[in-house]
DRENDO-1510 file (C-alpha; in Angstrom, 1 decimal, always signed):
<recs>
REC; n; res; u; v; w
REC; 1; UNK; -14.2; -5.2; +24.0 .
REC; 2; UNK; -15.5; -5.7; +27.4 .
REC; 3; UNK; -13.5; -2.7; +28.7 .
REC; 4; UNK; -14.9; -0.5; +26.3 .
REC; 5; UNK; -18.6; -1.0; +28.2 .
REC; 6; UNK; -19.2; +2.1; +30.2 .
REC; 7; UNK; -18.3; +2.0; +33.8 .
REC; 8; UNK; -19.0; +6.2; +35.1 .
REC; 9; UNK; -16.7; +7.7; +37.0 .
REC; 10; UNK; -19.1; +7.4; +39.9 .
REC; 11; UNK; -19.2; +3.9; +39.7 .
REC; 12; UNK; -15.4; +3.5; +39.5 .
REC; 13; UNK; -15.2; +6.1; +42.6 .
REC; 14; UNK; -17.9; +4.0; +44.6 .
REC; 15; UNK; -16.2; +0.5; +43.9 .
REC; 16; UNK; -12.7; +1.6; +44.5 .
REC; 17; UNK; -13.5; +3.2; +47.6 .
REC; 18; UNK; -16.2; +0.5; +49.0 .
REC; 19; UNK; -13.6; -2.1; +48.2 .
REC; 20; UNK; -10.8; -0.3; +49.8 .
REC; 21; UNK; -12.8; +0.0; +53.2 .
REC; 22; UNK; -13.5; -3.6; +52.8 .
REC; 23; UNK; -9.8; -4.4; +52.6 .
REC; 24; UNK; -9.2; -1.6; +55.7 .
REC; 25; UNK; -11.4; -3.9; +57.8 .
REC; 26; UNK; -9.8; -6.7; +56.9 .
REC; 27; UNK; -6.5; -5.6; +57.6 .
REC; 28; UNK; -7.4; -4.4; +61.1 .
REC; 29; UNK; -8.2; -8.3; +61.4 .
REC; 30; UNK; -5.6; -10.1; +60.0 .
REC; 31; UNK; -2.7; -7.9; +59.5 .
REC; 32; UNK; -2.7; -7.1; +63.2 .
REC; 33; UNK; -3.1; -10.6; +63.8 .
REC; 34; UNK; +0.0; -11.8; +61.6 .
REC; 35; UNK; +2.0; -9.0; +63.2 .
REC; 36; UNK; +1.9; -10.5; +66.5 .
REC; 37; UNK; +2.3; -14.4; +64.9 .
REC; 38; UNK; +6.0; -14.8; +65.0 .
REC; 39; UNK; +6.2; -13.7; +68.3 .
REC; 40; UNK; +3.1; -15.8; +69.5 .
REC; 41; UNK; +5.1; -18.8; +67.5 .
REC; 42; UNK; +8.5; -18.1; +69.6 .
REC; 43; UNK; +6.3; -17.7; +72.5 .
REC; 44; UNK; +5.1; -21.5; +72.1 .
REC; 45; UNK; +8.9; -22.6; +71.5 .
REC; 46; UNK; +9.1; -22.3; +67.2 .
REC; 47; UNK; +12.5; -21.7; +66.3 .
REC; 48; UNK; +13.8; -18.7; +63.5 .
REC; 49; UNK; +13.8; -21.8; +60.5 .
REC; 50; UNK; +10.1; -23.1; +61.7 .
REC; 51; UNK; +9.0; -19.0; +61.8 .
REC; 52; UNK; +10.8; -18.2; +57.9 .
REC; 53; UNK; +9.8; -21.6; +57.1 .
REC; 54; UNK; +5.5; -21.3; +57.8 .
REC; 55; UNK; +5.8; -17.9; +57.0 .
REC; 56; UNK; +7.2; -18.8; +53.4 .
REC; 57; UNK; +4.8; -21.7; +52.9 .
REC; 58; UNK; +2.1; -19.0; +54.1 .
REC; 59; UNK; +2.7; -16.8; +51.4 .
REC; 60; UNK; +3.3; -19.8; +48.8 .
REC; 61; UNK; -0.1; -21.0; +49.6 .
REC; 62; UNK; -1.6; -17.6; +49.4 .
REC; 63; UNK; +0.2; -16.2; +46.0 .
REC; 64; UNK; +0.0; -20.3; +44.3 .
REC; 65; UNK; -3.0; -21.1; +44.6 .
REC; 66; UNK; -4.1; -17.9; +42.9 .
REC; 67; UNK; -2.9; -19.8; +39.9 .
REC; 68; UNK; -6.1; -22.1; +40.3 .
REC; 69; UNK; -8.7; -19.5; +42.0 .
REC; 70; UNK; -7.8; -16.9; +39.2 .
REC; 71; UNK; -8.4; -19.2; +36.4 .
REC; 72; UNK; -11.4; -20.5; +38.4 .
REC; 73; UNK; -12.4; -16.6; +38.6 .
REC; 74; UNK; -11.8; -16.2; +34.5 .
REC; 75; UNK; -14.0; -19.4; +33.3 .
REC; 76; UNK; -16.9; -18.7; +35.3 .
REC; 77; UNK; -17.5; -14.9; +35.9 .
REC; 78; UNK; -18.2; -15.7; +39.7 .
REC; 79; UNK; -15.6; -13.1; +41.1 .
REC; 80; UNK; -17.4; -12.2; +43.9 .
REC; 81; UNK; -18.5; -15.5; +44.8 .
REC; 82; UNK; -14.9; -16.0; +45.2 .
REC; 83; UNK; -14.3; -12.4; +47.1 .
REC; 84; UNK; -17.1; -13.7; +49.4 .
REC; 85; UNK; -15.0; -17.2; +50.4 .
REC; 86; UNK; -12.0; -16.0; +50.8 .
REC; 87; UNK; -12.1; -12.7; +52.9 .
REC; 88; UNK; -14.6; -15.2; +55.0 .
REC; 89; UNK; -11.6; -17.6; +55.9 .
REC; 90; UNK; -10.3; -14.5; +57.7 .
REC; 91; UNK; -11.8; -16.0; +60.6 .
REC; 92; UNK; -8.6; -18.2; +61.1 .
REC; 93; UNK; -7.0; -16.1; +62.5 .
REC; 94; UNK; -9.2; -14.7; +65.6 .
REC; 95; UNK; -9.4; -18.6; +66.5 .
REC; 96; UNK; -5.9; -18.3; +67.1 .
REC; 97; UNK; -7.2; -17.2; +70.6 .
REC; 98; UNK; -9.0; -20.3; +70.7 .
REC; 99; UNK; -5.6; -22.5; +71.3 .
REC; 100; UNK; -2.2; -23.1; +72.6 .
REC; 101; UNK; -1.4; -25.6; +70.3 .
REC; 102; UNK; +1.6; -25.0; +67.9 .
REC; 103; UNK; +0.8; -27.3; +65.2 .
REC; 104; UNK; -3.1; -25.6; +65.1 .
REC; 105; UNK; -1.7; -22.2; +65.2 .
REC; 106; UNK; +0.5; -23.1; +62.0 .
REC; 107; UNK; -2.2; -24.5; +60.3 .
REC; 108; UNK; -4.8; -21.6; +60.7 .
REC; 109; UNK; -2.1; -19.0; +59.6 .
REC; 110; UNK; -2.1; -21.0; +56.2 .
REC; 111; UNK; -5.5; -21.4; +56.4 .
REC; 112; UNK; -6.0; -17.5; +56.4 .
REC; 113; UNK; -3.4; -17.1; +53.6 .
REC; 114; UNK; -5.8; -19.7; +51.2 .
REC; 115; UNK; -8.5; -17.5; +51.8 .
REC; 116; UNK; -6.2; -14.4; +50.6 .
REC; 117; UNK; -5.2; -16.8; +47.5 .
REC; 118; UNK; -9.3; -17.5; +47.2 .
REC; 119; UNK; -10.1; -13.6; +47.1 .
REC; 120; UNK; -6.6; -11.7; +45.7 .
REC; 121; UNK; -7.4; -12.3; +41.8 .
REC; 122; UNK; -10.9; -11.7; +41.9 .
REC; 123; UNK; -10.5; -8.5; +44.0 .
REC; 124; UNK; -7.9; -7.5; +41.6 .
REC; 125; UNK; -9.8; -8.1; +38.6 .
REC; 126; UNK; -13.0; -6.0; +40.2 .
REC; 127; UNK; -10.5; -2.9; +40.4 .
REC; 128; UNK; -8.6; -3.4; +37.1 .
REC; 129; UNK; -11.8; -3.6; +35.4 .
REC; 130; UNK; -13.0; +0.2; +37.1 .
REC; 131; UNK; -9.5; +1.5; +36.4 .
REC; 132; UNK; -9.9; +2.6; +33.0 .
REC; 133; UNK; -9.7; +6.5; +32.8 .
REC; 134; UNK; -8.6; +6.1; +36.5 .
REC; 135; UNK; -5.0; +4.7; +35.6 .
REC; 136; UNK; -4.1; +1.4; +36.6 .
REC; 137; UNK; -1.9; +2.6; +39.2 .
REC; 138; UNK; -3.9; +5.1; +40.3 .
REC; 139; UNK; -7.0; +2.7; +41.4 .
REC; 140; UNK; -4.4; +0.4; +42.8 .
REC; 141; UNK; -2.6; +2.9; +44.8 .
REC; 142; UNK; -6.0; +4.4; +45.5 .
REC; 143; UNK; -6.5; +1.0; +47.4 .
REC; 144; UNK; -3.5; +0.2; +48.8 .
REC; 145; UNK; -3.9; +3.2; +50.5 .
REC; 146; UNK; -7.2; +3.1; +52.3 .
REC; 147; UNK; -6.5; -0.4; +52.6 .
REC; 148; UNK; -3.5; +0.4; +54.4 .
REC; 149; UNK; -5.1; +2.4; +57.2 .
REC; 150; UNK; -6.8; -0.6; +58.6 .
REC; 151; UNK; -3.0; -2.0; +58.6 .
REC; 152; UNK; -1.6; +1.1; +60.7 .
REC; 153; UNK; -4.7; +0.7; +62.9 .
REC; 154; UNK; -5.1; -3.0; +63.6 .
REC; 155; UNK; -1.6; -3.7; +65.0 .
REC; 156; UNK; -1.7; -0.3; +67.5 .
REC; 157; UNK; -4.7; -1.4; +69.2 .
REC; 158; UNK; -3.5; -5.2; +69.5 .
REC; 159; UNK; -0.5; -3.7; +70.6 .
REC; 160; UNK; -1.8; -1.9; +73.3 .
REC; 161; UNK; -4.3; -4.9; +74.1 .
REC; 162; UNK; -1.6; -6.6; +74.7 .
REC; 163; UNK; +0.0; -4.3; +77.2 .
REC; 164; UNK; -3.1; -4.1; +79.1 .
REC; 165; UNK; -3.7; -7.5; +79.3 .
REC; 166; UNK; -0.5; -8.4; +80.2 .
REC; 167; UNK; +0.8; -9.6; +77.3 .
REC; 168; UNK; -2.6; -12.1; +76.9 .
REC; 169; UNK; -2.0; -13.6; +73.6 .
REC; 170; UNK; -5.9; -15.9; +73.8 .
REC; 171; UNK; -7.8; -12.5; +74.6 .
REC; 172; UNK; -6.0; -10.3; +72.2 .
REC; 173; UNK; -6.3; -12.7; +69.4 .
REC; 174; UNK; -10.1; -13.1; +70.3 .
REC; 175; UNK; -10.8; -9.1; +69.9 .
REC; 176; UNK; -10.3; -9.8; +66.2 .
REC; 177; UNK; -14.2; -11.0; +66.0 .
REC; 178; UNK; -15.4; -7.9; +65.9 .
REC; 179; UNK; -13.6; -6.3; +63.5 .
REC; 180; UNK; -13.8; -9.7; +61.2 .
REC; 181; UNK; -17.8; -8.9; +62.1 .
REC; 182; UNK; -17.9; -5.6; +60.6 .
REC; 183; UNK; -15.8; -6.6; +57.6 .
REC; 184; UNK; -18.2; -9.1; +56.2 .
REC; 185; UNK; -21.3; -5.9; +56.8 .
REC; 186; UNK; -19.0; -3.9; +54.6 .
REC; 187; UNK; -18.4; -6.6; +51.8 .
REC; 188; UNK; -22.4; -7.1; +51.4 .
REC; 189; UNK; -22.8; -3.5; +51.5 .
REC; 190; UNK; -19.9; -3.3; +48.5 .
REC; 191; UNK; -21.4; -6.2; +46.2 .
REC; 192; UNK; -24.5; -4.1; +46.7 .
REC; 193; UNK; -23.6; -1.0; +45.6 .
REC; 194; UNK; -21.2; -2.2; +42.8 .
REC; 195; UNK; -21.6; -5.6; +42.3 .
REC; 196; UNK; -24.2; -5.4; +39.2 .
REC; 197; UNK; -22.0; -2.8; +37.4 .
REC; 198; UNK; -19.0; -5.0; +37.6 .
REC; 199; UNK; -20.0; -8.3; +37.1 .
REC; 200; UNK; -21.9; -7.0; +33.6 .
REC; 201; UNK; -18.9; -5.8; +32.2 .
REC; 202; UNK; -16.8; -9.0; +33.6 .
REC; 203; UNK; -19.6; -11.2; +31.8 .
REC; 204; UNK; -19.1; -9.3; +28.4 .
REC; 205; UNK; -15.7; -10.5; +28.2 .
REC; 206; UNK; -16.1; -14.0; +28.1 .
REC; 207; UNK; -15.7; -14.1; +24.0 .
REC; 208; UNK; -12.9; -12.4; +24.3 .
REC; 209; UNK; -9.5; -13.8; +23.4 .
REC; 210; UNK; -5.5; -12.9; +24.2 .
REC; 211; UNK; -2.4; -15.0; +25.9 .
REC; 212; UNK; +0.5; -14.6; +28.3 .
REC; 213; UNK; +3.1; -13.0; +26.1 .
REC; 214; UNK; +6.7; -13.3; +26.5 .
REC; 215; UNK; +6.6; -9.6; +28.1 .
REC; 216; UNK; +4.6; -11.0; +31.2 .
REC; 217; UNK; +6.8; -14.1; +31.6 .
REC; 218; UNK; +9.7; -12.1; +32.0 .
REC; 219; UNK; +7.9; -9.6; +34.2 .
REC; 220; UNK; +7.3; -12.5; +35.9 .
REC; 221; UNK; +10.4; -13.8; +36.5 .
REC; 222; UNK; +11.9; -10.4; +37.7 .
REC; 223; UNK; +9.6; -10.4; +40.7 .
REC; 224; UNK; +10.1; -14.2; +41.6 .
REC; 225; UNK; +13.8; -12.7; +41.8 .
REC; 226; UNK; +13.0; -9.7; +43.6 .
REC; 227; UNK; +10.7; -11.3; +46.6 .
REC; 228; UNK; +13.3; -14.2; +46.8 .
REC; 229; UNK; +16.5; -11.7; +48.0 .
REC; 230; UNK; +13.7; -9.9; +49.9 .
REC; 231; UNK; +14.1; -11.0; +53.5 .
REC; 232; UNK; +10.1; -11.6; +54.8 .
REC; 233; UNK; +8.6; -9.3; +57.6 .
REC; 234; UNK; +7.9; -12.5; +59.7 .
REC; 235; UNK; +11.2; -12.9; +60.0 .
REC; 236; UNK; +12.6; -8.9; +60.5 .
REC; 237; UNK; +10.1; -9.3; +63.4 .
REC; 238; UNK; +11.4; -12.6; +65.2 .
REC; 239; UNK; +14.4; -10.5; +65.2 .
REC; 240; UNK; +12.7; -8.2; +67.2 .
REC; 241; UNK; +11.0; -10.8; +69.1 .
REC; 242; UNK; +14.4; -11.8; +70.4 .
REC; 243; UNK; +15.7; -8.8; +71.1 .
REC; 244; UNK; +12.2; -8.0; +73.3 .
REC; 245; UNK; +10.9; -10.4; +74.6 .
REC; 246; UNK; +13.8; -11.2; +76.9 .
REC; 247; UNK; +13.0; -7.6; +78.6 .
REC; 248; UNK; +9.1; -9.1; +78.3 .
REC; 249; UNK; +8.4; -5.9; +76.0 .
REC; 250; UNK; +6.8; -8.3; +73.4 .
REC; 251; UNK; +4.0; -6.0; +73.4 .
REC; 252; UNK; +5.7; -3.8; +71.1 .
REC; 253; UNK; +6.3; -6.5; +68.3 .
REC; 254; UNK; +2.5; -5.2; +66.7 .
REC; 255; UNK; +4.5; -1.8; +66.9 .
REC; 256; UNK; +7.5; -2.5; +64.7 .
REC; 257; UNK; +4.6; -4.0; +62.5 .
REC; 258; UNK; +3.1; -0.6; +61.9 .
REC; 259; UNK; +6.4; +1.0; +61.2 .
REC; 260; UNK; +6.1; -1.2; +58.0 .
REC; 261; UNK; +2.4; -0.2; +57.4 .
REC; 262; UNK; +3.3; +4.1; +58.3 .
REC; 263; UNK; +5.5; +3.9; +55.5 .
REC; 264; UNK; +3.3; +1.7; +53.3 .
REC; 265; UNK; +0.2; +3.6; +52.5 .
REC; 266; UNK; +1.6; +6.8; +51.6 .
REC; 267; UNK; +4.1; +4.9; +49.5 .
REC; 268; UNK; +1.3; +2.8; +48.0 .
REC; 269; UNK; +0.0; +6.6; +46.6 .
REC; 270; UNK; +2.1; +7.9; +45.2 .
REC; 271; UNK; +3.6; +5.2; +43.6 .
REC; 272; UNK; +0.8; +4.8; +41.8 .
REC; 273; UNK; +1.0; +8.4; +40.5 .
REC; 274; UNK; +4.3; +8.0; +39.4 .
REC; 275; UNK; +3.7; +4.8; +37.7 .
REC; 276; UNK; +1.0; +6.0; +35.4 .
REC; 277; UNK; +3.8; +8.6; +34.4 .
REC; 278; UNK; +6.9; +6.3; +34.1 .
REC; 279; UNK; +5.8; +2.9; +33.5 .
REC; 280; UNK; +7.8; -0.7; +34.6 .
REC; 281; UNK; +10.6; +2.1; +34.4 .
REC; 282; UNK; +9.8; +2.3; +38.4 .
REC; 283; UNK; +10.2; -0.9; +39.2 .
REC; 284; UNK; +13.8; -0.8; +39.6 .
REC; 285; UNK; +13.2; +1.6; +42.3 .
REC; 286; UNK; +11.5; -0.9; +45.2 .
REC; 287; UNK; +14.3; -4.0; +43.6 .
REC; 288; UNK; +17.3; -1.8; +44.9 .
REC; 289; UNK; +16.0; -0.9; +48.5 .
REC; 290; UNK; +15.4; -5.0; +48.5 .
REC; 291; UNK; +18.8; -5.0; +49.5 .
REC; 292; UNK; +18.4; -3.0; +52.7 .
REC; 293; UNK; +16.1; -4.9; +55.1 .
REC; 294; UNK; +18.4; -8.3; +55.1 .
REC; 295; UNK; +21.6; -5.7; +55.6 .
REC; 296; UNK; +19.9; -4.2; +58.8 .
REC; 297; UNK; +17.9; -6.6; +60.9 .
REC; 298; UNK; +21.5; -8.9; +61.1 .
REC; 299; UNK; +23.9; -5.5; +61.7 .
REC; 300; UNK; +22.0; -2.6; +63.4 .
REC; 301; UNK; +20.1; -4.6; +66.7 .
REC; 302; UNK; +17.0; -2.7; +67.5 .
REC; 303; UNK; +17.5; +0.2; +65.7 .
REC; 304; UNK; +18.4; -1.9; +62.7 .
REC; 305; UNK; +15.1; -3.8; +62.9 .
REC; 306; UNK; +13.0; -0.6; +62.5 .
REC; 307; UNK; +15.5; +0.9; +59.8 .
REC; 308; UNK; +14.3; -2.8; +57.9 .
REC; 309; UNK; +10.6; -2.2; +58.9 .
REC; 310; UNK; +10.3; +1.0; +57.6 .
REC; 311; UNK; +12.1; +0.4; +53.8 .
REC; 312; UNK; +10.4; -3.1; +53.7 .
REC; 313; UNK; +7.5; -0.8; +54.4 .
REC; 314; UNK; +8.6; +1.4; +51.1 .
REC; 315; UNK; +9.0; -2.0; +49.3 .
REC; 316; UNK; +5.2; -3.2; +50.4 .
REC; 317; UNK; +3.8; +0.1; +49.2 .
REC; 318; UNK; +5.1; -0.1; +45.8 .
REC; 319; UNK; +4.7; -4.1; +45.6 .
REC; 320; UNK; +1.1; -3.9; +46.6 .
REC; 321; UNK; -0.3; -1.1; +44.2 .
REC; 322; UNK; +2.1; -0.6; +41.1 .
REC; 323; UNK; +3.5; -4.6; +40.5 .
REC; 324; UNK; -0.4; -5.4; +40.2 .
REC; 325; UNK; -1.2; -2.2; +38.1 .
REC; 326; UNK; +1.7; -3.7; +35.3 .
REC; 327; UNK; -0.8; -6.3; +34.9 .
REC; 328; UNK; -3.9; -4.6; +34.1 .
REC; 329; UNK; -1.9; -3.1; +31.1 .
REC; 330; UNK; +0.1; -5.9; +30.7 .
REC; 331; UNK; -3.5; -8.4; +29.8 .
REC; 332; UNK; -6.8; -8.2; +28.3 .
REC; 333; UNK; -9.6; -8.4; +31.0 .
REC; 334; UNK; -10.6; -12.3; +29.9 .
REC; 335; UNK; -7.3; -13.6; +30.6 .
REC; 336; UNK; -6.4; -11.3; +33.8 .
REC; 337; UNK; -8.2; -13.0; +36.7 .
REC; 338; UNK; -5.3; -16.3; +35.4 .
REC; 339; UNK; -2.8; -13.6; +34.6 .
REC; 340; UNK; -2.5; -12.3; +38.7 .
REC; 341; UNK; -3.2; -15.9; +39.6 .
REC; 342; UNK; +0.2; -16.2; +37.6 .
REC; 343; UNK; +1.8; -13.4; +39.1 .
REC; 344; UNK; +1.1; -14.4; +42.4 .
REC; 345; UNK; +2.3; -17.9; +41.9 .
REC; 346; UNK; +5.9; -16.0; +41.2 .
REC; 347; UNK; +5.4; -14.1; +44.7 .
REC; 348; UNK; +4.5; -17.1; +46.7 .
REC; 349; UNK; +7.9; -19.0; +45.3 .
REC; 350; UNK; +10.1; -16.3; +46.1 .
REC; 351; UNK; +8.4; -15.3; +48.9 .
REC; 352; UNK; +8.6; -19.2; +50.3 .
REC; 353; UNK; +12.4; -19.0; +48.8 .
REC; 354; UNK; +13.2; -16.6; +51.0 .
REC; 355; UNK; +11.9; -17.2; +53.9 .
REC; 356; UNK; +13.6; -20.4; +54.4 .
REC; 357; UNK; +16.7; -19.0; +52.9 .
REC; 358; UNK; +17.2; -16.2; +55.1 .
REC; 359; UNK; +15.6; -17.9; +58.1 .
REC; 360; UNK; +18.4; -20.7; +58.0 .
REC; 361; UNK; +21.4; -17.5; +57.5 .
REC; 362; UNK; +19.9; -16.1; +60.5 .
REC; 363; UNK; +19.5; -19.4; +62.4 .
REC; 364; UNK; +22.8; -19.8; +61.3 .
REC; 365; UNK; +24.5; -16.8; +62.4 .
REC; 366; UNK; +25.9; -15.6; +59.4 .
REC; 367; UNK; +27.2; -12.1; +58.9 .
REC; 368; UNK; +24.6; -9.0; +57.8 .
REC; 369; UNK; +27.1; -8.7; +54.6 .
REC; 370; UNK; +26.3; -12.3; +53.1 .
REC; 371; UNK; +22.7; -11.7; +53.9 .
REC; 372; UNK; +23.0; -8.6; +52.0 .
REC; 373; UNK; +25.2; -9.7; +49.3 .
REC; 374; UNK; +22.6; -13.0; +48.5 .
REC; 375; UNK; +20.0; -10.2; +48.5 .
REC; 376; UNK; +22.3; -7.8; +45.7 .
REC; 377; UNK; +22.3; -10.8; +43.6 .
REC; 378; UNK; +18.8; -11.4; +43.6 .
REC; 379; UNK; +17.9; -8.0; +42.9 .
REC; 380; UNK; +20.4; -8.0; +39.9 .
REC; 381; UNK; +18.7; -10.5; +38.4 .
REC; 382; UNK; +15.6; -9.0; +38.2 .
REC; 383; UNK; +16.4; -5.7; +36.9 .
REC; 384; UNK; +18.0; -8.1; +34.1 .
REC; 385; UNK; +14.6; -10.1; +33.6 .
REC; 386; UNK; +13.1; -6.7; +33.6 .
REC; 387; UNK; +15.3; -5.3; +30.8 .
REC; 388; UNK; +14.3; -8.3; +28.7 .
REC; 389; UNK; +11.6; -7.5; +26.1 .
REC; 390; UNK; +10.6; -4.0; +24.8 .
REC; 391; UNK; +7.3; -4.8; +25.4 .
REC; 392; UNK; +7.1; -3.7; +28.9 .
REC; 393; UNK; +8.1; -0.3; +28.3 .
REC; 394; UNK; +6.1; +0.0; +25.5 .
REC; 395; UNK; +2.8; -1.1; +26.8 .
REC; 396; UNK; +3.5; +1.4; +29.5 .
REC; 397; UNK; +4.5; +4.0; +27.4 .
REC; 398; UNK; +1.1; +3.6; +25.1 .
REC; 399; UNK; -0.8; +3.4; +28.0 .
REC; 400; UNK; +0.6; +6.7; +29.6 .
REC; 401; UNK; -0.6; +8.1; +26.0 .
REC; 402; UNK; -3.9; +6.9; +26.3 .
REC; 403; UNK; -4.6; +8.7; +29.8 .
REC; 404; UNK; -3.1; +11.4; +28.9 .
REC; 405; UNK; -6.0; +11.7; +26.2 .
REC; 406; UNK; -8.6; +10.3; +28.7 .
REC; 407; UNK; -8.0; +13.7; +30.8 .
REC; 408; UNK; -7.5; +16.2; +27.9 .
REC; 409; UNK; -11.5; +15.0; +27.1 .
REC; 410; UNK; -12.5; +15.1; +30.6 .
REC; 411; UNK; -11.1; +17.6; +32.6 .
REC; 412; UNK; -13.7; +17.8; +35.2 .
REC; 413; UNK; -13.9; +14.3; +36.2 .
REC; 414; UNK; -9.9; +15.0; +36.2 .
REC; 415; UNK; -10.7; +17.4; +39.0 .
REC; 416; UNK; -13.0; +14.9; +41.2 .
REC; 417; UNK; -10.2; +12.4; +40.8 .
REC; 418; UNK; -7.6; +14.6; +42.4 .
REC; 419; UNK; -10.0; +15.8; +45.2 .
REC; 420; UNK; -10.3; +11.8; +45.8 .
REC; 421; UNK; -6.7; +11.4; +46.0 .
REC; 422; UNK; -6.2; +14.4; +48.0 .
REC; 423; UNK; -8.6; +13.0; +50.8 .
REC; 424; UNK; -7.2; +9.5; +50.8 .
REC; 425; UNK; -3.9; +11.2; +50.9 .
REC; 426; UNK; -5.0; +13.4; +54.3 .
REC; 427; UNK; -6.9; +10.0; +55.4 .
REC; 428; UNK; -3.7; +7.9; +55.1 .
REC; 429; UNK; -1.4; +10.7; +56.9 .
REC; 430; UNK; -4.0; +11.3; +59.5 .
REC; 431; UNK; -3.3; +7.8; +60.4 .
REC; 432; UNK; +0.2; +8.1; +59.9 .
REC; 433; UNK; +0.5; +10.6; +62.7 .
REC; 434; UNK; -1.5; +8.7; +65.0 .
REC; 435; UNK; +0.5; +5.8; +64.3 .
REC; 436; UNK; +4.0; +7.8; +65.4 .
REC; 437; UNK; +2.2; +9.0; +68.5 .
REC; 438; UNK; +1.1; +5.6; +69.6 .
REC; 439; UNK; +4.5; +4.8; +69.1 .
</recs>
């Protein structure tokens, strides 16, 4: 088995964390830039339906076509050949300050969301594969969280470019070269350091066989439920938009952004602590506070919008580190690069579901209690899918085992993990604080 191949815990520490800075800078590029794209859409005349309806086809582009770069990924062993194109079509969206034009706007916002589909399975597969001894959702939560810095960072200092240059959408949207400069140093520095290591043990697995069990499919299923009767951040912050923009405070739209990313990467931690302890068990955690955000953007005005920020924030923690950990225990390593493309194909149809489901409530003017009673339903249904084969608990269960007898055998390497964590914990609230004082 190609995950039995020795990967030290050095190596695992090195690729988790290289790859995680990568992803920091990244964020700083695009996450700040997406934050401030609803508003920059309403600014050019988009309407809420046009907004819910680019942001879903967004996000259906980027979790989709993971279904085809993932199985791309799996057949030929060129993960970071894949990592390489698709954290370079960042560049979409710094060119946004390159035009006025609505239609080109909308088109390199998807463009930047194929490049996510592009890299996502590969990335993924890179930490999986390191995770062993780790936990699954401790490498994943591990980086989330460092990735999640360059989230609470980007959007403050667009934020306040944006107040300094008078609201300048062109020259804002241009500062995002440099960090998208520094991002691609980092990556060569990361395939440098960890590349060889990874790609050996990737290679091994070619022979090796396994299928998508009934287990997955249902797992599957649940979160296409769970991200359809979740209302999209696009949309929580064209609710803002409206509410500031007539005041001409747009300049704190990037703001409500980081209220979802303060809550994110401590979330994204700890979540994956818990989930090496409880399992799929968790999952019906982050499916019941779905329910929240679509209740308080339509009832509670501004203070409503940053109520939904901060639990979609919970939400995005635990959906970007423990719903991709499932997998990594869920499928062997030769199938997984086709099992996230999977996975991500269920995100992208709810996420595209809901966004022009709750873009045409709110364009509509329906009442916060539909919007939340739509979202109650949803989130129903998935706990059902989740409930629907043994297999998911068990897997988890066996795999709690497992680590459990990982860390009775190496107690020391136990210890350097939880110094790790520690410091990417004190990173991550570091941040945090700095985040509430810009605000």
């Amino acid at each position: 088995m190609a995950e039995g191949l020795k990967i030290t815990k050095r190596t695992a520490y090195v690729a988790v964390l290289t790859m995680g800075i990568v992803s920091m800078l990244g964020d700083i590029c695009y996450e700040s830039g997406r934050g401030i794209a609803p508003d920059y859409l309403r600014f050019l005349g988009a309407s809420a339906f046009i907004v819910g309806a680019v942001s879903g086809a967004g996000e259906f582009i980027g979790y989709a076509m993971r279904l085809v770069s993932g199985s791309l990924a799996d057949r030929s062993r060129a993960y970071w050949l894949f990592i390489f194109l698709g954290y370079g079509l960042i560049v979409a969206i710094p060119l946004m300050g390159l035009t006025s034009s609505i239609e080109l706007v909308m088109a390199l916002l998807l463009l930047e969301r194929l490049g996510k589909a592009l890299r996502s399975p590969s990335r993924d597969t890179v930490v999986s594969i390191v995770s062993k001894g780790m936990g699954s959702g401790k490498a994943f939560g591990l980086h989330e969280a460092i990735d999640q810095i360059g989230a609470i960072i980007g959007p403050l200092i667009l934020g306040a470019i944006m107040f300094w240059t008078a609201n300048n959408y062109s020259i804002s949207f241009q500062f995002l070269f440099i960090p998208y400069a520094l991002m691609l140093i980092a990556l060569f520095y990361a395939f440098k350091r960890v590349g060889g290591s990874v790609e050996s043990v990737a290679k091994s697995a070619s022979s090796e066989g396994g299928s998508l069990s009934r287990g997955f499919w249902l797992y599957c299923a649940a979160i296409l439920l769970n991200t359809v009767g979740l209302i999209p951040v696009a949309l929580i912050l064209f609710k803002g938009s409206s509410i500031l923009q007539p005041q001409g405070l747009q300049w704190l739209v990037p703001i409500l952004y980081v209220a979802v990313q303060f809550v994110d990467a401590p979330m994204a931690l700890a979540a994956g602590y818990m989930f090496d302890k409880m399992g799929v068990k968790l999952l019906a955690l982050p499916f019941m506070l779905s329910i929240l955000p679509a209740f308080f953007v339509s009832y509670g005005g501004i203070v409503g919008v940053v109520a939904a920020c901060l639990v979609y924030g919970v939400v995005l923690g635990m959906q970007e580190s423990i719903y991709r950990a499932a997998i990594a225990d869920l499928i062997p390593l030769s199938r997984r690069g086709t099992a996230y493309g999977v996975f991500n194909t269920a995100l992208g149809v709810g996420t595209l579901a809901g966004g022009v489901v709750f873009g045409y409530f709110i364009d509509q003017g329906y009442s916060a209690y539909l919007l939340a009673g739509f979202a109650l339903v949803m989130q129903v249904g998935a706990l059902v899918a989740l409930r629907g084969d043994k297999e998911l608990f068990t897997v988890s269960s066996n795999k709690a085992q497992a680590l459990a007898l990982f860390r009775a055998s190496d107690v020391s390497s136990g210890k350097s993990l939880r110094r790790l964590s520690r410091m990417v914990l004190a990173m991550c609230c570091l941040n945090s604080a700095s985040s509430m004082a810009g605000l």
